[in-house]
N, C-alpha and C positions, 0 to 999 in steps of 0.2 A: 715401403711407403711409395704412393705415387702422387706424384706431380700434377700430373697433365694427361686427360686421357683425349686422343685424339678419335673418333670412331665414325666409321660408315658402316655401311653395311656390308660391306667387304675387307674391310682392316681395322685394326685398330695400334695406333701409336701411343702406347706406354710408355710416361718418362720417370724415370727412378730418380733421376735427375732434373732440371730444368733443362731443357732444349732450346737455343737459338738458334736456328738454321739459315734466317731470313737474309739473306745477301749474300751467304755461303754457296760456296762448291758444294753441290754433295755428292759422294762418293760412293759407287754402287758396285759391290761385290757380289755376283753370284756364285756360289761354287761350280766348279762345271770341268769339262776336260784338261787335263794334266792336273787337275785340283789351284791352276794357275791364280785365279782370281781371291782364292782363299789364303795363298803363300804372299801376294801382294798384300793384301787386306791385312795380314796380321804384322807383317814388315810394316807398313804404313803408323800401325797402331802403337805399334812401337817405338820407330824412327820420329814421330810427330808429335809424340807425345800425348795420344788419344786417350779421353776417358770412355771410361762406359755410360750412357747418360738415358740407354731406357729398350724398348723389344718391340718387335710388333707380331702382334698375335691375328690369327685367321683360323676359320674353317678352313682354308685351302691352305693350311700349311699343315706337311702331314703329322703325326703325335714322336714326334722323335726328340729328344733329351740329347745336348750335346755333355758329353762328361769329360772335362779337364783337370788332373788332380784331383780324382776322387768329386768333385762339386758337378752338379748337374749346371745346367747354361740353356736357356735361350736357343733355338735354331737362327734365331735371325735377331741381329741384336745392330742398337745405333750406338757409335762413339762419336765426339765431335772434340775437337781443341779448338781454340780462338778464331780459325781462319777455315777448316773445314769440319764437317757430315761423313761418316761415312757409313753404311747402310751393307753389313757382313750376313749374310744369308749362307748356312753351312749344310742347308739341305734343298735338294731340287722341290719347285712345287709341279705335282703333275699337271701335263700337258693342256690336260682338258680346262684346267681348271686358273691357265698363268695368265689369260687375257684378262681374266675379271680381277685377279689379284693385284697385275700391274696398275689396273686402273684405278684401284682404293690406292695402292701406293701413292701414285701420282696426285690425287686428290690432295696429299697431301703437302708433295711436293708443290704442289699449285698455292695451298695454303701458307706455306713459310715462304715463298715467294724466293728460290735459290737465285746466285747467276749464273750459275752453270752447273750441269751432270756430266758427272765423268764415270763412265758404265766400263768398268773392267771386266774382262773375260779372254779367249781363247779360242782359235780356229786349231781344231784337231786335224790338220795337213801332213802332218809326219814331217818328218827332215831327216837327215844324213845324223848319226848319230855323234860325227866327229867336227860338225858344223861347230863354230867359234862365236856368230854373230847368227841371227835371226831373222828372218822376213816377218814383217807384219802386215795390219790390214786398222786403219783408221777411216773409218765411219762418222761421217756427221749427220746431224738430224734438219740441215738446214744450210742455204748457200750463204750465209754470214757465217756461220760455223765454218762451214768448208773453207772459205777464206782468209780467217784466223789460224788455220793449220797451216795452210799455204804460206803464210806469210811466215811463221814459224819456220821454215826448210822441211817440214813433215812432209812424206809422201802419202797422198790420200789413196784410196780404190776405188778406181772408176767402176768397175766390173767384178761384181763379187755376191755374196749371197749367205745372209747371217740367220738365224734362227734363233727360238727359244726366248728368253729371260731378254738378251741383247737384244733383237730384231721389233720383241714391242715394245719396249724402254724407248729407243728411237723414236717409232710411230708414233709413240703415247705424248713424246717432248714434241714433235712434230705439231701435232693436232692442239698442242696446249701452247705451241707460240713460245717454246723454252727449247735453248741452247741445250744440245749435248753430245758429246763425244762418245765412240766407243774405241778402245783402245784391247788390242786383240792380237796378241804376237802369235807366232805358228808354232804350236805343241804338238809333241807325243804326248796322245791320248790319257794312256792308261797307266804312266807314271807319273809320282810328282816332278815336273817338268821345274827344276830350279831355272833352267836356262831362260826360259820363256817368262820367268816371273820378272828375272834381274831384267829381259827388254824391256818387259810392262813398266816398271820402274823408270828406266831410263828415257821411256816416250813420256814417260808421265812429271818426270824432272824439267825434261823440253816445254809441255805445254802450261806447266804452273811456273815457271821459272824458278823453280827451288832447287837446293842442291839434298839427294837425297842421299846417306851413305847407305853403302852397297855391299860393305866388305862380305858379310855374311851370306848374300846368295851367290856373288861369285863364287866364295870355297866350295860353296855346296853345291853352285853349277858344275864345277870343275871335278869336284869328288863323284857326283853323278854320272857324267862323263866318262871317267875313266875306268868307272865299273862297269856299264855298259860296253864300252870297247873290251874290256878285260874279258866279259860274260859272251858277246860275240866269239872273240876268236877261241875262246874255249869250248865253247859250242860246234865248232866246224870240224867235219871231216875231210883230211884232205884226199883222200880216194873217193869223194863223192860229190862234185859237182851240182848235179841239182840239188841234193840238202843245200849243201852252202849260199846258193840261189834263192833258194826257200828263207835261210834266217836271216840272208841280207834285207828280201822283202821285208820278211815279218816287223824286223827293228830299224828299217826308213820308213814304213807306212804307217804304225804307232798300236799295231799289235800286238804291241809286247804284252808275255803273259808273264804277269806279275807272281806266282805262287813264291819263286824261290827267289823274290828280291829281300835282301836285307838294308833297308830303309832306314834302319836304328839310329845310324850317326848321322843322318842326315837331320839338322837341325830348325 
């Protein structure tokens, strides 16, 4: 049954649920490198006690069916509890096609009237694989924003360069006169980056002042971690030099080639 259908000619918001958004955060997940924003997004859902309360459907979102437990899902689905929105998109939209999608989005963000966007994602930088702590990269869409980080102890990026899903989110809050954040820790690309999730997390505890618990993506940072290390020095030759050179590149730059990861226990 639905609710509420909200529709342009570019989106349309489905609530399976009622939706109140109007004075809320909302919370924008895109999946994207290290799968970081998707490991936040469902930690959030969890930790916060998110319901599921409706989907938003497009021609520009492409025909793909997410299946969990046998049930097929939504690619892009809204949860909200009492104080936030959050907006989990588990599929990229193409390129060609993310400017017009953003902007139905936002139509309707302009409609529930949020007081702030918090755009979760991911700078694919690569890092040292035995790093402990993370560099990030916070983005605002606005020098009252910028300021409100500042004031927080947050280090912002002067100098930097975001793309995709994040870079017109910003614009789009920009040009509509709406507060928003992007929150972007430095991942290895091509695996699920627990490490990068747990910072996402912890920037995101700093600027809602909540306290989120974490136990669950520490282990599994840690466990990631130590596989990676393990999978390195198991990999090396030591009468060969440049290999070694080679795999050290490949697994600080975020090349890692996934075929023989086993991923199982990581939860």
């Amino acid at each position: 049954m639905l609710y509420n259908v909200m529709e342009n000619k570019k989106v349309k918001i489905e609530e399976t649920l009622p939706i109140n958004a109007t004075g809320k955060i909302i919370m924008q997940a895109f999946t994207g490198s290290g799968l970081v924003a998707s490991l936040v997004a469902h930690h959030l859902i969890d930790k916060l006690d998110m319901i599921e309360k409706g989907y938003v459907s497009s021609k520009y979102i492409p025909s793909i069916g997410i299946v969990r437990n046998g049930i097929i899902q939504r690619p892009i689905r809204i949860f909200e509890n009492d104080t936030y929105v959050l907006v989990l998109s588990e599929v990229g939209v193409p390129q060609d096609e993310l400017d017009d999608f953003m902007e139905g989005l936002f139509d309707w963000y302009l409609k529930v009237d949020p007081s702030q966007i918090l755009i979760i994602g991911a700078l694919p930088t690569g890092r040292p694989i035995e790093a402990d702590d993370l560099r990030y990269s916070l983005v605002s869409s606005d020098e009252h924003t910028k300021d409100f980080l500042e004031k927080k102890g947050l280090s912002i990026s002067h100098r930097s360069a975001v793309y995709g899903s994040v870079a017109i989110s910003l614009m789009e809050a920009n040009k509509c006169n709406m507060s928003a954040i992007a929150v972007l820790p430095h991942c290895i690309a091509s695996i699920p980056d627990y490490l990068a999730a747990k910072k996402a997390i912890e920037l995101i505890s700093i600027i809602l002042d909540i306290d989120i618990p974490m136990r669950i993506l520490e282990e599994n940072a840690l466990e990631l971690k130590e596989h990676l290390i393990k999978r390195k020095k198991n990999k090396k030759d030591p009468d060969n030099d440049e290999l070694n050179t080679f795999i050290d590149d490949m697994l600080d730059i975020s090349d890692e080639d996934e075929e023989d990861f086993d991923l199982s226990k990581f939860r």
